[in-house]
C-alpha positions in Angstrom: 144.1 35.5 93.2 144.7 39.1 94.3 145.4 39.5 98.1 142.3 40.9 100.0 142.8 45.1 100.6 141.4 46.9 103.0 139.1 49.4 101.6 141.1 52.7 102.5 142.1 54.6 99.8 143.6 58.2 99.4 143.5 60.0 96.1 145.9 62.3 95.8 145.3 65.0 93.4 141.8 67.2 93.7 141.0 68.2 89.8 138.5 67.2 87.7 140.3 63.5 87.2 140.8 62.7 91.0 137.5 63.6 92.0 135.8 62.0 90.2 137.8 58.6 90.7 137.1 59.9 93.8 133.4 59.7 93.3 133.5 56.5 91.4 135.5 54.6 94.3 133.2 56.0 97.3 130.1 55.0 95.6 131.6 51.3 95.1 131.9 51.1 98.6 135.3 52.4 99.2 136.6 54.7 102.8 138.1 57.3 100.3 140.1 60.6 101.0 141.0 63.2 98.3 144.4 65.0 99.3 145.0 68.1 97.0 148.0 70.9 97.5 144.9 72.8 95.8 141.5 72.3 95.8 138.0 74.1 93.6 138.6 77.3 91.7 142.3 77.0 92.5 142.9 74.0 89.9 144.0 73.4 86.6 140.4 72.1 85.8 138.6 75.0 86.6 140.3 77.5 84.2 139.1 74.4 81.4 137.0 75.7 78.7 135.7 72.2 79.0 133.5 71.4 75.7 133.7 67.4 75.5 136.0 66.6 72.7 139.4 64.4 72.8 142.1 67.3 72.9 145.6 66.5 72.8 145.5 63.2 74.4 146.6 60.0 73.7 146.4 56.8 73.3 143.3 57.5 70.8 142.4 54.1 70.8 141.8 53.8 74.3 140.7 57.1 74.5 137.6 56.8 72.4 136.5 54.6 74.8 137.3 56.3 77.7 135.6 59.4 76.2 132.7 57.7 75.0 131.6 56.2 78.5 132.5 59.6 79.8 130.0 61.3 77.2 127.2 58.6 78.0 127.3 60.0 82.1 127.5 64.0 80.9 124.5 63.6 79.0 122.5 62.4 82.0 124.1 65.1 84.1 123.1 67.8 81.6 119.3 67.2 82.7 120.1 69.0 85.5 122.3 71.8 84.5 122.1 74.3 87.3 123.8 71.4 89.5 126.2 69.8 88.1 127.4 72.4 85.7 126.4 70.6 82.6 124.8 71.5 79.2 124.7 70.0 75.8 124.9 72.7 73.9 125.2 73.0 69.5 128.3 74.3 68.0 131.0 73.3 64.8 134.8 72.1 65.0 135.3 74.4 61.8 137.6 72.4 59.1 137.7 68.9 60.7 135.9 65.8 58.8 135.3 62.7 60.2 137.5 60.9 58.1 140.5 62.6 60.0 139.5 61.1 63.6 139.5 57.8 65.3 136.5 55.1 65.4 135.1 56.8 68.5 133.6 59.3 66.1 131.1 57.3 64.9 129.5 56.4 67.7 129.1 60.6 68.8 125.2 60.9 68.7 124.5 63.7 66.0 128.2 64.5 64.8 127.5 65.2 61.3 129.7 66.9 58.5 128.6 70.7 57.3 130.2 72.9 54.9 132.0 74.7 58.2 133.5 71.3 59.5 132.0 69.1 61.9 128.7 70.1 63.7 127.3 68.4 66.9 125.4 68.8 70.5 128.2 68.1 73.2 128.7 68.7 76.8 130.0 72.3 77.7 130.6 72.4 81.2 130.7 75.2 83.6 133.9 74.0 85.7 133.7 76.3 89.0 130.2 74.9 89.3 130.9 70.6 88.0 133.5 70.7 90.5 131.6 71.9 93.7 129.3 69.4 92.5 131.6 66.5 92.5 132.4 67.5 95.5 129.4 67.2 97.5 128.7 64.3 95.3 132.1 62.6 96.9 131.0 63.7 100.8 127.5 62.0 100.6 129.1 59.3 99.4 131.3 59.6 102.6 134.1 60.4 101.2 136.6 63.9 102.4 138.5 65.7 100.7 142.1 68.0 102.3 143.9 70.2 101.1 147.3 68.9 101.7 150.6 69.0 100.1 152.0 65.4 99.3 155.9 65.5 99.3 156.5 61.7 98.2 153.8 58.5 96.8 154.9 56.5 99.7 154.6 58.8 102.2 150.3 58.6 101.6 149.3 56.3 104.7 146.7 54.3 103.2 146.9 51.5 101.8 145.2 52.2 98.5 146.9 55.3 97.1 145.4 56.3 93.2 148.3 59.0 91.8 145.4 61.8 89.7 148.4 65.0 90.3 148.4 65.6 86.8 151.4 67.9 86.0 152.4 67.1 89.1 153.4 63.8 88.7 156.9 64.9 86.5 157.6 65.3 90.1 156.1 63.7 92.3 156.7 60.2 90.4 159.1 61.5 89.1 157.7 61.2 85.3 159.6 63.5 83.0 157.8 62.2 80.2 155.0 64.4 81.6 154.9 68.0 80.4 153.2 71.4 80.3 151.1 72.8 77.7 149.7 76.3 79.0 146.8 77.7 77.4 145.7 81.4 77.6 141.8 82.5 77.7 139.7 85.8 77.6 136.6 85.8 79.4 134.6 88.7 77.8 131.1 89.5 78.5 128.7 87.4 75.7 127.3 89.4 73.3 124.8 87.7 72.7 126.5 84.1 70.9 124.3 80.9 71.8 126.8 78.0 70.4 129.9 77.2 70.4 132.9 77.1 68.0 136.9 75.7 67.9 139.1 76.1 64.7 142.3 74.2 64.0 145.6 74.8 65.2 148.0 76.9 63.5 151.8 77.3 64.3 152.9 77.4 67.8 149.3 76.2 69.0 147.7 79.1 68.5 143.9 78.6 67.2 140.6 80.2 67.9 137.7 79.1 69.5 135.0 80.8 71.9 132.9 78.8 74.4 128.9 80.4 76.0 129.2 79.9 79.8 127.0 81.4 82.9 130.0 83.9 83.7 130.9 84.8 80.1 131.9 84.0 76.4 135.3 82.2 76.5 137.6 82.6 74.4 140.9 81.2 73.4 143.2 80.1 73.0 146.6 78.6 72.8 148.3 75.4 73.3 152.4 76.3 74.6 154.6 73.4 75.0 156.4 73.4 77.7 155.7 76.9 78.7 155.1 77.1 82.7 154.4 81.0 82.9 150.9 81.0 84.6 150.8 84.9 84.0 148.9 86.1 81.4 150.4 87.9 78.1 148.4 90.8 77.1 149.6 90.4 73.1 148.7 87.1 73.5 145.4 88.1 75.0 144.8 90.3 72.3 145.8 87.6 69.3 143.1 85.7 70.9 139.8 88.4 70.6 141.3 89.3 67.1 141.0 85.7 65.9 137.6 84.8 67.7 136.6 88.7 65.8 137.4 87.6 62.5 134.7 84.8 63.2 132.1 86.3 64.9 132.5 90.0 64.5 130.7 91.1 67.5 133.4 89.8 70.0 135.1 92.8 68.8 133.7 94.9 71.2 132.9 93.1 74.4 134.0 94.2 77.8 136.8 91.9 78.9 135.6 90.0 82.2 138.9 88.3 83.3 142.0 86.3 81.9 143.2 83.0 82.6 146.0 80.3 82.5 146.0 77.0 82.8 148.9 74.4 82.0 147.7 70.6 80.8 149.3 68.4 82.0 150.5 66.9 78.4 152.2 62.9 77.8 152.7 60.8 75.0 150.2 58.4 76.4 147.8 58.8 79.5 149.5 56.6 82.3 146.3 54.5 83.9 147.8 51.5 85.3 148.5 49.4 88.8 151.6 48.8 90.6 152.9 48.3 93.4 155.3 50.6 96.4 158.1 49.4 98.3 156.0 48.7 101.4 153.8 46.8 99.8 150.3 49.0 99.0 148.8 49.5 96.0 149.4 52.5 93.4 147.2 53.4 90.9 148.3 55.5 88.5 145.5 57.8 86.9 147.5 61.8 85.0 148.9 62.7 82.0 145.5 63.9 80.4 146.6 66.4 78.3 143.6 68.6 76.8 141.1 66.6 77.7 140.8 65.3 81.4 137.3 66.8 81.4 137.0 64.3 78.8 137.7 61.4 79.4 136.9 61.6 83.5 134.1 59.3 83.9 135.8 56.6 81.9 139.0 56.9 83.4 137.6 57.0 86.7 136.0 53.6 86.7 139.1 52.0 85.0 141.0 53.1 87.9 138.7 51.8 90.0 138.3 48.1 88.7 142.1 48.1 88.8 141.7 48.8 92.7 138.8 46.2 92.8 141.0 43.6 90.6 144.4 44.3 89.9 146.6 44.3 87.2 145.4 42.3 84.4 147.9 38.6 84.4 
């Protein structure tokens, strides 16, 4: 039997990951409060080029799954995409096979081998505009969201508190094992490219690939371990358009928009589990994404959730 809790809770961390446990919680029935040192266009989520696809995270067995549910809910969202952000839009992972990924790739509706690599329809979501939906999503259901900074876990007066800081919990936990991985994009205006495309890495992370979105093509990118500059690097800027060039030609010559950083919040295995703090409330622990927090949101989100609802598992 778990003890009966009240149905407070406080999510602390406001990207992509904590609102939408966020979301998940309020609509269960949950008085829930997001507290986030930075909130909307200011987080790591919203420099994402976001394209659904397990990137640098792990467990994969677990993260199949997680991404799979996660896939399931973007593909109703994408029905509406001036809303929420989403589109399914066609594109190839050039020089990856099925036979190098997990189970979960199976069960991807469409993913089908070509002489390029692996083409398929998936999500590509406009951030800026998925997280002002979320949002609003999280205040009908009654739930707020502050922008406050969040010095220590048992400091959070609730008695519910889920932990979604991402790189922030190497301090805030502290969890070492959690580290940066900062990735570098060009925003250039499209000219004219319709799909999308991502190549594998090379050494020291750099790779190519080049997403359509409403403000611009996207390009990138790389993928710097423990690198915490969140300046950009013109050489590296320019590394990126060369290599997105020698694929499609035309990138060449676009207008550059705007620049971007973002560090993902990288660990050997995502860290989604229940515990306890000294006074006795609950902690939920719900980071270490990597790549793909986008991802694996949805499904992540309700497993924190249940482990409110239930506890650990005896």
């Amino acid at each position: 039997m778990q003890p009966e809790l009240s149905d407070e809770v406080i999510v602390v961390g406001g990207g992509v990951v904590g609102l939408t446990t966020a979301v998940v919680l309020a609509e269960g029935g949950r008085r829930v409060r997001v507290w986030a040192r930075e909130t909307g266009g200011r987080t790591t989520s919203a420099v994402a080029g976001a394209l659904w696809w397990p990137y640098r995270i792990e467990p994969e067995t677990l993260v199949g799954e997680w991404a799979l549910a996660s896939l399931v809910v973007y593909g109703e969202l994408a029905t509406r995409p001036e809303e929420t952000g989403v589109r399914l839009v066609e594109g190839v992972h050039g020089g990856l096979r099925l036979d190098g990924l997990g189970a979960w790739a199976a069960k991807v509706p469409g993913l089908a081998e070509t002489d390029e690599g692996l083409a398929a329809r998936l999500p590509l979501i406009d951030m800026p505009v998925h997280l002002g939906w979320l949002r609003r999503r999280l205040e009908r259901a009654g739930g707020t969201v502050e922008e406050r900074a969040v010095a220590a876990l048992g400091e959070v007066p609730a008695p519910v508190v889920v932990n979604c800081t991402g790189l922030g919990a190497r301090s805030l936990v502290p969890d070492p094992a959690v580290r940066p991985v900062r990735g570098q994009l060009v925003v250039v205006e499209n000219p004219g490219i319709t799909t999308w495309y991502t190549s594998d890495e090379v050494a020291g992370g750099a790779s190519a690939y080049f997403f359509p979105q409403p403000g611009g093509l996207l390009l990138g990118g790389t993928a710097e371990e423990d690198a915490w500059s969140l300046e950009w690097d013109p050489e590296v800027a320019a590394g990126i358009v060369a290599r997105c060039a020698a694929v499609r030609p035309e990138i060449a010559g676009a207008r550059v928009l705007a620049h971007r950083v973002g560090l993902r919040p990288y660990r050997p295995a995502v860290r989604l589990e229940h515990g306890l703090r000294p006074d006795g409330g609950v902690l939920i622990h719900n980071y270490g994404h990597g790549g793909a927090g986008v991802t694996v949101a949805w499904g992540c989100a309700r497993e924190a959730a249940g482990l409110v609802d239930t506890g650990p598992a005896a």
